[in-house]
C-alpha positions in Angstrom: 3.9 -14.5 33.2 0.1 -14.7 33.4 -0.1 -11.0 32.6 2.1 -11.3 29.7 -0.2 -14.0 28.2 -2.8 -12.0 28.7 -1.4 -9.4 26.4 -0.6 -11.5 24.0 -4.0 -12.7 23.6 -6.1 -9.5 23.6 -3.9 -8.4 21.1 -4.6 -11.3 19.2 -8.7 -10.2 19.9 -8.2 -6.8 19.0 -6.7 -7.9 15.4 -9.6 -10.4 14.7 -12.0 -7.4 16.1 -10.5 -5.5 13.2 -10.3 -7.4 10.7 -14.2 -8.7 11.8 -15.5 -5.4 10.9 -13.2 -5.0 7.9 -14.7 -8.3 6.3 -18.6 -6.5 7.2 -17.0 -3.5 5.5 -18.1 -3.1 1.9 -16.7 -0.3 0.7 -13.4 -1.9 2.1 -14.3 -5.3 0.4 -14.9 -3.7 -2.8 -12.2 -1.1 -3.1 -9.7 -3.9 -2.2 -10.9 -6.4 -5.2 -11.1 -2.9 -7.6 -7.1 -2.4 -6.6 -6.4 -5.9 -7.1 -8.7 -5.8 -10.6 -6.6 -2.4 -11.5 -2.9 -3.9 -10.8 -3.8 -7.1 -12.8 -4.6 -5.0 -15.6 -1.7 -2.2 -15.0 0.4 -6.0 -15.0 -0.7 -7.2 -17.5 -0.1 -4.0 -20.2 3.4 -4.1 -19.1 3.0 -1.3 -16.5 4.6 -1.2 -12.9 3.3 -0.9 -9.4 4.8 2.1 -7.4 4.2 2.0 -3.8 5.7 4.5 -0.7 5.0 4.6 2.9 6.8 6.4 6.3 7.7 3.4 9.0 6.0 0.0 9.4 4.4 1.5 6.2 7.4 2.3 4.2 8.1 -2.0 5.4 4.7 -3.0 4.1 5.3 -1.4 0.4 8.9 -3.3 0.5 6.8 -6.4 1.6 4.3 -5.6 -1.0 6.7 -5.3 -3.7 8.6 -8.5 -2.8 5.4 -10.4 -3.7 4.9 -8.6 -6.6 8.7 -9.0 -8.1 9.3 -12.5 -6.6 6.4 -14.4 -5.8 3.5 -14.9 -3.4 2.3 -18.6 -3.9 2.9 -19.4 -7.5 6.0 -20.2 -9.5 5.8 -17.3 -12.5 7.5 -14.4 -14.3 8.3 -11.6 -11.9 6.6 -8.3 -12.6 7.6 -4.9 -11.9 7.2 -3.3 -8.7 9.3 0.2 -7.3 9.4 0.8 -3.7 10.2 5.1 -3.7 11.4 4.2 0.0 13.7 1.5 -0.8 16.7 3.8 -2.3 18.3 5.4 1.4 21.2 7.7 -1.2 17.8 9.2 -3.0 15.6 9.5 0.1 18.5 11.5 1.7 19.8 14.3 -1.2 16.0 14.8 -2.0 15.2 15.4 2.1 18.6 17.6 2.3 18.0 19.2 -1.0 14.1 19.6 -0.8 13.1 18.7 2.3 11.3 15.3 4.0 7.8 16.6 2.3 9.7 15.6 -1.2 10.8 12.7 -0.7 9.0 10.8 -2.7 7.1 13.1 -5.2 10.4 13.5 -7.0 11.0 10.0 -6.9 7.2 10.0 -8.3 8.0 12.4 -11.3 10.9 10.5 -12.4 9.4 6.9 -12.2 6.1 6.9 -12.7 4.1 6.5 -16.1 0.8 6.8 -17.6 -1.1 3.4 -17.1 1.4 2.7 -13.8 -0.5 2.1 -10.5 0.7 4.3 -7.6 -0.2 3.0 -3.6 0.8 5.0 -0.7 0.3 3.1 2.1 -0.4 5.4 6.1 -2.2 4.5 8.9 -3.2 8.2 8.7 -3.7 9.4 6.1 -1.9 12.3 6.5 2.0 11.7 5.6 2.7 15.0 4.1 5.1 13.2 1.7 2.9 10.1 0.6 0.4 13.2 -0.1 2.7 15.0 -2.4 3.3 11.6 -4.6 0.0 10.6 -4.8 -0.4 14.0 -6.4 2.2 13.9 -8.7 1.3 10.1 -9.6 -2.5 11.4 -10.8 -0.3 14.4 -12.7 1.3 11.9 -14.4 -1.6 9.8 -15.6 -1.5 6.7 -12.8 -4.0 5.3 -11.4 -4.1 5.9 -7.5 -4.7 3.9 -4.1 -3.7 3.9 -0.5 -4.1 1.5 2.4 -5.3 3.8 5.1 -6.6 4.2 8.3 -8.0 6.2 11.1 -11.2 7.5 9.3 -8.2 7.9 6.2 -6.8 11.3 6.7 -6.2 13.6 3.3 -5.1 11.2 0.9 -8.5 9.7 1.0 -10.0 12.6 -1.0 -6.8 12.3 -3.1 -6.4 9.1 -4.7 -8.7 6.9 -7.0 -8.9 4.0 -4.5 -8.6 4.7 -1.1 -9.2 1.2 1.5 -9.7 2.7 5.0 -9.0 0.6 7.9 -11.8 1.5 10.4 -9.2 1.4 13.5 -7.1 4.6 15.5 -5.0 2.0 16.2 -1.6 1.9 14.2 -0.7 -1.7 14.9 -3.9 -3.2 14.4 -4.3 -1.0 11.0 -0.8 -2.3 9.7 -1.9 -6.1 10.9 -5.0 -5.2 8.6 -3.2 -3.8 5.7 -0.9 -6.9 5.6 -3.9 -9.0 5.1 -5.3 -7.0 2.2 -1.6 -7.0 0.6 -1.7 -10.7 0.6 -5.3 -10.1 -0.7 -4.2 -8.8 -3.5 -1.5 -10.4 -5.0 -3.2 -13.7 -4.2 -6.0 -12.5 -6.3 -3.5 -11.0 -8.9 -1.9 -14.2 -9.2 -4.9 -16.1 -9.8 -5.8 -13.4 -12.8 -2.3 -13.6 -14.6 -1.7 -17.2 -14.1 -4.7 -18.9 -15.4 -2.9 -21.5 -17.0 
């Protein structure tokens, strides 16, 4: 039992350690308040957020989107948010028709719109397929992001924003991304509903 405590509290450590040099990180600080800045203004215009991810990352854009659509902490009109991760029949004839690399940059090229605001969200960096929408979200005129991590892979050469998450490890990277996701809609919120 003492050794399961144990875990339980370093992991608890290695998160703050994390987030510590996340909050002393400003390129990180900054590129988080310009995503937050963007998708207030992408909101506001009447545009949509567009998010993808592989795993616990393909869990954080749902989560992500829920805020967005729904709510985070204030009672208000729900705005428009896709997940291209959420729709299992689409994922699947694209990945048998295409392959797994597609999954979601033809998902991209039918949804997304100049003046939308595309995030791919991997601990990476390198998801093949997050990669290929990105690329077809700057095609089409969006403005890009990603939550990254582990020095942030390809994709943070690729998009417009990219938030790297100085950490190799995928759990404490996720724990990190979750923060700047409630981040951003808090500060989102706060710009949309002044009144």
């Amino acid at each position: 039992m003492k050794e399961t405590k144990q875990i339980i509290i370093q992991r608890f450590k290695d998160s703050i350690e994390v987030k510590q040099r996340s909050i002393q990180d400003n390129r990180l600080i900054d590129t988080a308040a310009q995503i937050a800045e963007v998708l207030t203004t992408v909101l506001d215009r009447g545009g949509k957020l567009v998010l993808c991810g592989n795993g616990g990352s393909a869990s954080d854009s749902l989560h992500f989107a829920g805020e967005i659509v729904g709510r985070f902490q204030k009672e208000r009109p729900g705005w428009a948010a896709i997940v291209l991760n959420a729709d299992v029949a689409t994922m699947t004839a694209i990945a048998n028709d295409y392959g797994y690399e597609e999954v979601f940059a033809r998902q991209a090229e039918a949804h997304i719109r100049e003046g939308d605001l595309f995030i791919g969200i991997s601990a990476s960096g390198n998801s093949e397929n997050v990669i290929r929408a990105a690329q077809v979200a700057k095609k089409k005129g969006a403005v890009t992001a990603a939550l990254l991590g582990k020095g942030g892979g390809k994709l943070k050469d690729i998009v417009d924003y990219p938030v790297i998450t100085n950490s190799e490890n995928t759990a404490r990277i996720q724990e990190s991304h979750i923060c700047l996701i409630h981040s951003i809609c808090e500060i989102v919120e706060l710009n949309l509903c002044r009144d």
